[in-house]
MOPAC internal coordinates of N, CA, C and O (Angstrom, degrees):
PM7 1SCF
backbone

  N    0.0000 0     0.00 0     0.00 0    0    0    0
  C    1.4523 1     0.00 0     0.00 0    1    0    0
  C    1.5270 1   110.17 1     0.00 0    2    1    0
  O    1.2310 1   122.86 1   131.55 1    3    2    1
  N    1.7996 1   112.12 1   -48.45 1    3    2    1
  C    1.5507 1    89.77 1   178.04 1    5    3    2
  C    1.7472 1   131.62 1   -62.41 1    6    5    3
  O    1.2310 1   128.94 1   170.85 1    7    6    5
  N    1.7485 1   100.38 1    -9.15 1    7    6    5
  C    1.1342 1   108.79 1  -151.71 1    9    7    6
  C    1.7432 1    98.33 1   -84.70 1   10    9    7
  O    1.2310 1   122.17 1   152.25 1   11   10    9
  N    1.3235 1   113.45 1   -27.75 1   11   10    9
  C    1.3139 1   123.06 1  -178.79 1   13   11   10
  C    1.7304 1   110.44 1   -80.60 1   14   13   11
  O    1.2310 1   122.06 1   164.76 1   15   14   13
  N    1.0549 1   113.67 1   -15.24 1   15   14   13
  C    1.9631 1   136.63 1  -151.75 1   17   15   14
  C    1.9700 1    82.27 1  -104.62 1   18   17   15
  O    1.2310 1   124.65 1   143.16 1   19   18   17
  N    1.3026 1   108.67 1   -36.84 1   19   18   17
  C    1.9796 1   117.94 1   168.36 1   21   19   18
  C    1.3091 1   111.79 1   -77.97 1   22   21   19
  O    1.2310 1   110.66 1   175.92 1   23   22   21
  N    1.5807 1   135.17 1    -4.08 1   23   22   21
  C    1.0278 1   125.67 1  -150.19 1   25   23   22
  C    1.5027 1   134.67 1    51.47 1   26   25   23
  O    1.2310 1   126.44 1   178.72 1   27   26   25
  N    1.4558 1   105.22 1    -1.28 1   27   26   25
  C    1.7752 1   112.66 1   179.11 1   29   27   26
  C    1.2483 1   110.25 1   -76.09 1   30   29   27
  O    1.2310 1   120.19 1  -105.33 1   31   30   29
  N    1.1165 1   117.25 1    74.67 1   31   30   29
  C    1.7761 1   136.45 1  -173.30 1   33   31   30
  C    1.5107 1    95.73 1   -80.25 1   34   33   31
  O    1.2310 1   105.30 1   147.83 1   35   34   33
  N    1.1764 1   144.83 1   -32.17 1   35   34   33
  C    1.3514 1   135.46 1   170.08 1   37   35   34
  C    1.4486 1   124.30 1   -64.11 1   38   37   35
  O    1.2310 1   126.33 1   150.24 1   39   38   37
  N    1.3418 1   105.43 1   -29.76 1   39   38   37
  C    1.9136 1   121.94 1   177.46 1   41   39   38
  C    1.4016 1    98.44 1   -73.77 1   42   41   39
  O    1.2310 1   130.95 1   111.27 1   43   42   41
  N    1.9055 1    96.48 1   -68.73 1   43   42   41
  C    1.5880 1    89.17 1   176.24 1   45   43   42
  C    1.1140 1   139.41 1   -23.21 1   46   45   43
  O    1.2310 1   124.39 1   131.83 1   47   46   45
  N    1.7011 1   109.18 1   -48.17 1   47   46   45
  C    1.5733 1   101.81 1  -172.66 1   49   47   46
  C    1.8091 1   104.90 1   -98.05 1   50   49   47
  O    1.2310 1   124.69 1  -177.52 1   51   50   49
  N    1.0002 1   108.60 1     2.48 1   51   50   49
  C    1.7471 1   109.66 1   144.59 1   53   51   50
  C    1.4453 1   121.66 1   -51.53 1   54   53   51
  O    1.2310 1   121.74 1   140.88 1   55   54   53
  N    0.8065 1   114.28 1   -39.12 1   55   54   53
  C    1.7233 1   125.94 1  -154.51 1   57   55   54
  C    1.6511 1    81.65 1  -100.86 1   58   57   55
  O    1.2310 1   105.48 1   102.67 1   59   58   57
  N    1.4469 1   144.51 1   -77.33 1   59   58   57
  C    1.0603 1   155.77 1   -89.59 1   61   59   58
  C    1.6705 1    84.85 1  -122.44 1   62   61   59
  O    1.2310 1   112.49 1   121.10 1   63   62   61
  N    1.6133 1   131.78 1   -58.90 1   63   62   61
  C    1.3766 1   118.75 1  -171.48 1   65   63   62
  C    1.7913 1   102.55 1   -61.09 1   66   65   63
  O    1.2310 1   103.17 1   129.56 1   67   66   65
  N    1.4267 1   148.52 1   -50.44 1   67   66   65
  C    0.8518 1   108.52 1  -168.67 1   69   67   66
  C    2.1104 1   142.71 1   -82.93 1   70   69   67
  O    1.2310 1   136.76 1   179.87 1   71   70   69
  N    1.7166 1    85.16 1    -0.13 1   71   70   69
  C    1.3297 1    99.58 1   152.34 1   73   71   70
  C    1.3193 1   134.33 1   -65.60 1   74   73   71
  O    1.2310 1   124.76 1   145.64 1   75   74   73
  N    1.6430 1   108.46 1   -34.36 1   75   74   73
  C    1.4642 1   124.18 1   170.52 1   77   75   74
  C    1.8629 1   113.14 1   -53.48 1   78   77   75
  O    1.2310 1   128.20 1   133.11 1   79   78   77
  N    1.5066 1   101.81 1   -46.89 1   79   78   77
  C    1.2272 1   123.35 1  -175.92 1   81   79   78
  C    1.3331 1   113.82 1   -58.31 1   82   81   79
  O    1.2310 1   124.58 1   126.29 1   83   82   81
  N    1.0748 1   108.81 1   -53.71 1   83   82   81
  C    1.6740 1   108.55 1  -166.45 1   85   83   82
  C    1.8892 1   106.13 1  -105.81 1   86   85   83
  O    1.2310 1   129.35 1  -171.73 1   87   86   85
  N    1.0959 1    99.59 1     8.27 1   87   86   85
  C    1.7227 1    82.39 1   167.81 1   89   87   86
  C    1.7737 1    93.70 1  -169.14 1   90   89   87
  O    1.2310 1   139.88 1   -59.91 1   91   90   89
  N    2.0474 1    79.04 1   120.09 1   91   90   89
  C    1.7880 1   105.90 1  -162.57 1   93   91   90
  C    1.1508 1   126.68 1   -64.53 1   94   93   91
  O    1.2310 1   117.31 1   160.51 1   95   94   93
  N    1.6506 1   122.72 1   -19.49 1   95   94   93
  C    1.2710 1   108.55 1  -173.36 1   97   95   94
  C    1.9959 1   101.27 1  -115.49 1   98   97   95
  O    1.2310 1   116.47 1  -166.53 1   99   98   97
  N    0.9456 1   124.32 1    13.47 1   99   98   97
  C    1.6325 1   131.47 1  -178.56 1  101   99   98
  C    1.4457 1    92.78 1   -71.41 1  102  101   99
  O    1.2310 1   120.03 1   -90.66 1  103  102  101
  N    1.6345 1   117.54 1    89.34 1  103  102  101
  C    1.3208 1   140.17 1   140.75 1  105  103  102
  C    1.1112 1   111.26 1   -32.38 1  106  105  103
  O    1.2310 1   112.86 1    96.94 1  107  106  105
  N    1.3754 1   131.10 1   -83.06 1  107  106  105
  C    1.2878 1   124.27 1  -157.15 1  109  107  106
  C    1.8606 1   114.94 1   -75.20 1  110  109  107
  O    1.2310 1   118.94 1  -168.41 1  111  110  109
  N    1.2267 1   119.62 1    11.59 1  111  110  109
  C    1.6154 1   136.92 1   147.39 1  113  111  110
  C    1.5505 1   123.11 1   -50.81 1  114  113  111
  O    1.2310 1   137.38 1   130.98 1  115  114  113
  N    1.6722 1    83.93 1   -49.02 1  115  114  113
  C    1.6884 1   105.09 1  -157.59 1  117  115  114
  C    1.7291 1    98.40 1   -83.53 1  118  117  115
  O    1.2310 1   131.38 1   138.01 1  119  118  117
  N    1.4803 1    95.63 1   -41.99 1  119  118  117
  C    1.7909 1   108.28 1  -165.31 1  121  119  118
  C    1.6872 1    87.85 1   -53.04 1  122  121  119
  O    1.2310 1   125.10 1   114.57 1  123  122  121
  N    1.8254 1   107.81 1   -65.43 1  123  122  121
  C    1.2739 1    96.29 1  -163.39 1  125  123  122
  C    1.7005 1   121.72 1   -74.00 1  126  125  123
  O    1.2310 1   110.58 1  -179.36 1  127  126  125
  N    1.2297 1   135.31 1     0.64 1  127  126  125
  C    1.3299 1   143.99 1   160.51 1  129  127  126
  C    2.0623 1    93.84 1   -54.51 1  130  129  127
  O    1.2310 1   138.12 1   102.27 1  131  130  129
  N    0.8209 1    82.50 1   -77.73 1  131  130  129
  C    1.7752 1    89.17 1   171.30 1  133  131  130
  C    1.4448 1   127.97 1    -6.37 1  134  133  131
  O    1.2310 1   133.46 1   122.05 1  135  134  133
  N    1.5952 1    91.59 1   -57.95 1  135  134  133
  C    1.6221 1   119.25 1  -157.48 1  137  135  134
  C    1.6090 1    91.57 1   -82.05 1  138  137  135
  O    1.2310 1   121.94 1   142.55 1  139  138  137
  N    1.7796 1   113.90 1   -37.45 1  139  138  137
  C    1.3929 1   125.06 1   174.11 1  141  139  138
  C    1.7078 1   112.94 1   -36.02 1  142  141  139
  O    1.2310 1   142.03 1   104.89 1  143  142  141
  N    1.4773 1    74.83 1   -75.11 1  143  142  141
  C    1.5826 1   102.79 1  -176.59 1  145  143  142
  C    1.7470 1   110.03 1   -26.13 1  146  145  143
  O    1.2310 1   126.95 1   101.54 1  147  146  145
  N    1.4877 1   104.24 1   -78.46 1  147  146  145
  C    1.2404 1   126.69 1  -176.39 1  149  147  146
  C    1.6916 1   103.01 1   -48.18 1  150  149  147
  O    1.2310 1   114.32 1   125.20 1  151  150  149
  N    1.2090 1   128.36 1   -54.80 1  151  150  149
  C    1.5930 1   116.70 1   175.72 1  153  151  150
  C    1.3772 1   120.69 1   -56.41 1  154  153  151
  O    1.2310 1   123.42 1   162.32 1  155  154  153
  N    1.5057 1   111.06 1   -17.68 1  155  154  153
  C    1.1708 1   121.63 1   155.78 1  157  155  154
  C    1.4619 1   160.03 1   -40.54 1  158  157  155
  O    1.2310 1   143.36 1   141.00 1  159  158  157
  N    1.7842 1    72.21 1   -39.00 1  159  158  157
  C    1.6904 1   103.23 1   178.53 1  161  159  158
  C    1.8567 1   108.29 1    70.98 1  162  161  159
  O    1.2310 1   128.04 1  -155.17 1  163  162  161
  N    1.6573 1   102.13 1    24.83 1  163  162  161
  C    1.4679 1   128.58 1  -168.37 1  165  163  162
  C    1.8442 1   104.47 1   -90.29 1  166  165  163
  O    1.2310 1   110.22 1  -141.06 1  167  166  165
  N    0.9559 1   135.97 1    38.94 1  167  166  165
  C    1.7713 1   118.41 1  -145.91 1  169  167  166
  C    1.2214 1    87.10 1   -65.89 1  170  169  167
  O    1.2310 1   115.92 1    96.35 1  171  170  169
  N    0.9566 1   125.36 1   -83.65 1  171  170  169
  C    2.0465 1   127.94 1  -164.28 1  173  171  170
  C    1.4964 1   108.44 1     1.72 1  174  173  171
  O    1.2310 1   126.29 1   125.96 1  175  174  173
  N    1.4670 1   105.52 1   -54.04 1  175  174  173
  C    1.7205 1   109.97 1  -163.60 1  177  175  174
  C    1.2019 1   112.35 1   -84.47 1  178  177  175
  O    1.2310 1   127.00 1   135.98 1  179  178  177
  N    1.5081 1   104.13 1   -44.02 1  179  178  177
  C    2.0646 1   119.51 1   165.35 1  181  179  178
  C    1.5368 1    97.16 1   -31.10 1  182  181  179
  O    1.2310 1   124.48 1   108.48 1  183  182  181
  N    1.8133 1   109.01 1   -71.52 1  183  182  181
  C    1.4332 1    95.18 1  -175.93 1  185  183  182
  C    1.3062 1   137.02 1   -66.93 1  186  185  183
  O    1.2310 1   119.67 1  -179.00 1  187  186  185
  N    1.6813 1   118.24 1     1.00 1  187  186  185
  C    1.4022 1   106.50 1  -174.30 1  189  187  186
  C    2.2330 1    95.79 1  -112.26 1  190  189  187
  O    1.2310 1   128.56 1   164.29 1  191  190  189
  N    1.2788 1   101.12 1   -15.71 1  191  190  189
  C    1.4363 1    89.78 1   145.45 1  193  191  190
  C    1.5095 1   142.95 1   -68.00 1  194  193  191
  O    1.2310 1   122.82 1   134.01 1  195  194  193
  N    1.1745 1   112.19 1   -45.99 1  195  194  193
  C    1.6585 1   133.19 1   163.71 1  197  195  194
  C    1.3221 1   113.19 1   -48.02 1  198  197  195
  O    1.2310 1   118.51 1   132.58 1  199  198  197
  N    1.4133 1   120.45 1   -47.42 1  199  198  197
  C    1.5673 1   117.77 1   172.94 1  201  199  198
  C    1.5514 1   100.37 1   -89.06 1  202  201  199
  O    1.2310 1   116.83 1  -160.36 1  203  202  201
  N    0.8220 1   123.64 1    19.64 1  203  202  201
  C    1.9616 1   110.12 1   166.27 1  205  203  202
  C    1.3608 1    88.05 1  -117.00 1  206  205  203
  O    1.2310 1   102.55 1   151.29 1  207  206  205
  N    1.6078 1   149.56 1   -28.71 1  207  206  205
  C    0.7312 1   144.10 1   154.70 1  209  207  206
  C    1.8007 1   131.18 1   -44.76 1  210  209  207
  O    1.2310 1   125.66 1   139.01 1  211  210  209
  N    1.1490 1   106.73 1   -40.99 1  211  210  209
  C    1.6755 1   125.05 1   163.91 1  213  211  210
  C    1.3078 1    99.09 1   -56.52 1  214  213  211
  O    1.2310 1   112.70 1   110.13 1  215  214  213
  N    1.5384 1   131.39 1   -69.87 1  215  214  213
  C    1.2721 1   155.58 1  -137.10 1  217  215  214
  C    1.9675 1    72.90 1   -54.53 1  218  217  215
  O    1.2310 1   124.55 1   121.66 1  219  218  217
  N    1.3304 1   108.87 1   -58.34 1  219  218  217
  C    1.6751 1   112.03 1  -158.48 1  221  219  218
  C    1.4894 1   112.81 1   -66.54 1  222  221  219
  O    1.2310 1   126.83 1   134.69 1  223  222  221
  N    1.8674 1   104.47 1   -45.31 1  223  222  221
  C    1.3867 1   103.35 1   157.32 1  225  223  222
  C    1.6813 1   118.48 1  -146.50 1  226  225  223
  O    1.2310 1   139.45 1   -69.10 1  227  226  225
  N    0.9477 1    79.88 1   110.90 1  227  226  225
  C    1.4801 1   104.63 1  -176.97 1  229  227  226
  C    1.7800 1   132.69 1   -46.58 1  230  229  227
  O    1.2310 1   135.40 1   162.75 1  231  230  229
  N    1.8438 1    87.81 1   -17.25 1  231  230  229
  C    1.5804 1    93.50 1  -179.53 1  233  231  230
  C    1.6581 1   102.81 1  -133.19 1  234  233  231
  O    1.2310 1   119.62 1  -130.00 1  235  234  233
  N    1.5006 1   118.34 1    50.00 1  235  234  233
  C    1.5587 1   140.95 1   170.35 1  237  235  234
  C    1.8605 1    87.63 1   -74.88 1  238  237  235
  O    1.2310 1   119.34 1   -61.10 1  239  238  237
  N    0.9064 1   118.86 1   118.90 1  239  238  237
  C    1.3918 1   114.91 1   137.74 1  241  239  238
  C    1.1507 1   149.62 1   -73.36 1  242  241  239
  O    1.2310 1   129.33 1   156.55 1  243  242  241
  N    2.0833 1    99.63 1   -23.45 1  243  242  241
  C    1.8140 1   106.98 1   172.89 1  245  243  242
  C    1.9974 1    92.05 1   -73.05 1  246  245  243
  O    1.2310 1   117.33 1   150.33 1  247  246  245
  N    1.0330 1   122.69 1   -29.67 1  247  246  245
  C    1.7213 1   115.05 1  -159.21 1  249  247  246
  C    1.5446 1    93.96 1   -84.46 1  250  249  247
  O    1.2310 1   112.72 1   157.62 1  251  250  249
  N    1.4144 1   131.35 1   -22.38 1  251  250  249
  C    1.4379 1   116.95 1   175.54 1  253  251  250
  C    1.8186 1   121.89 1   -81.78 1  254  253  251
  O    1.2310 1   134.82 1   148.99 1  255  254  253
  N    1.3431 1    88.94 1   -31.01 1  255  254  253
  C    1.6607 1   118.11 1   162.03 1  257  255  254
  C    1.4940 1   100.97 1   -46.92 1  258  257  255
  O    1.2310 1   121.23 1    91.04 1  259  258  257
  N    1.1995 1   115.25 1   -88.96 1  259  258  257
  C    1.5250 1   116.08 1   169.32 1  261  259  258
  C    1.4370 1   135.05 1   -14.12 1  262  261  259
  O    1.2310 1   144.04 1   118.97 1  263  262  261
  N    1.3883 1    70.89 1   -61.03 1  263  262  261
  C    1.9327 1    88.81 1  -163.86 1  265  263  262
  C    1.9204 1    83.41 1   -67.46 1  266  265  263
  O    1.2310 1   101.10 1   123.74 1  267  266  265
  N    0.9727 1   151.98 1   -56.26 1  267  266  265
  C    1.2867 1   151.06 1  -143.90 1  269  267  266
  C    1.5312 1   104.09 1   -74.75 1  270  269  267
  O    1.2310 1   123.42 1   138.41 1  271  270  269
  N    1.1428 1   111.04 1   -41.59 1  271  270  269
  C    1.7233 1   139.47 1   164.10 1  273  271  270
  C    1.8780 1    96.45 1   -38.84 1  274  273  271
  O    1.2310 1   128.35 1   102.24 1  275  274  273
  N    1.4812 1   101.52 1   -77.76 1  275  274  273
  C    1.7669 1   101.72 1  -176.43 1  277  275  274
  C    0.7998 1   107.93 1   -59.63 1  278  277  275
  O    1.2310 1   113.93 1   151.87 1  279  278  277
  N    1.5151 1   129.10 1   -28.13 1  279  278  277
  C    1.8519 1   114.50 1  -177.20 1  281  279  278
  C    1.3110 1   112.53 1   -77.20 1  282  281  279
  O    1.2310 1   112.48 1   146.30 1  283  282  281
  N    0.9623 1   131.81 1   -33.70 1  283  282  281
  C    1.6688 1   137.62 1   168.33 1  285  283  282
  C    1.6449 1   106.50 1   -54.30 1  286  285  283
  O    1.2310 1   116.32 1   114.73 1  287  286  285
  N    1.2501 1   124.59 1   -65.27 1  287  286  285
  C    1.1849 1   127.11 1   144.40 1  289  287  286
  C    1.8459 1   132.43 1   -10.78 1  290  289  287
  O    1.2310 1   128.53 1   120.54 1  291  290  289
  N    1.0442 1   101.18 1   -59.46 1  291  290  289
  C    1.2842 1   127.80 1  -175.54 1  293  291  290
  C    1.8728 1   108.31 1   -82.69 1  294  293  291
  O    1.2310 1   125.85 1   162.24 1  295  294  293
  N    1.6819 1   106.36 1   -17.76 1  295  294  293
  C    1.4920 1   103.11 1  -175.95 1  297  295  294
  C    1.7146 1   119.56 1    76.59 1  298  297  295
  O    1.2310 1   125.32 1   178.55 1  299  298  297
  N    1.3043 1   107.38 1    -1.45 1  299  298  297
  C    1.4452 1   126.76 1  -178.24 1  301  299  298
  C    1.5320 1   111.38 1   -89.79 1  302  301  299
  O    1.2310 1   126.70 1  -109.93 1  303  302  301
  N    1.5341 1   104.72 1    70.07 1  303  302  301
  C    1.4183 1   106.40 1   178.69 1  305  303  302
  C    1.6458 1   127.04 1   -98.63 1  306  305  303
  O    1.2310 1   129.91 1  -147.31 1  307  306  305
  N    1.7627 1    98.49 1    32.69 1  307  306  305
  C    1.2549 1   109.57 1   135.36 1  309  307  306
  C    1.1459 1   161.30 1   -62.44 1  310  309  307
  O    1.2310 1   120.10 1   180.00 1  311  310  309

């Protein structure tokens, strides 16, 4: 959290993918991989974090926010 709160969105998601990885339902991993992504100017990954993020909770509004964010982004106005 401080690392994203620094804008060091590249550390962050150092720290943050292999927690994501090894333990399946840690939402707030996935949310903030997401948030990574997207400061990134990353959408592809934003969106396939954000929906593994749903997968955990399904009624997040910042992760549907998001995820809707990269799809616009992404031209995926499915």
């Amino acid at each position: 959290t401080e690392l994203i709160e620094e804008r060091n969105y590249d550390e962050a998601a150092r720290v943050l993918e292999p927690l994501a990885a090894n333990v399946p339902n840690l939402f707030r991993a996935r949310l903030n991989l997401g948030l990574c992504r997207l400061q990134q100017d990353n959408f592809e990954d934003a969106a396939r974090w954000l929906e593994q993020a749903l997968e955990v909770d399904p009624n997040s509004d910042r992760a549907h926010d998001m995820l809707g964010f990269a799809c616009l982004k992404l031209k995926d106005l499915d």
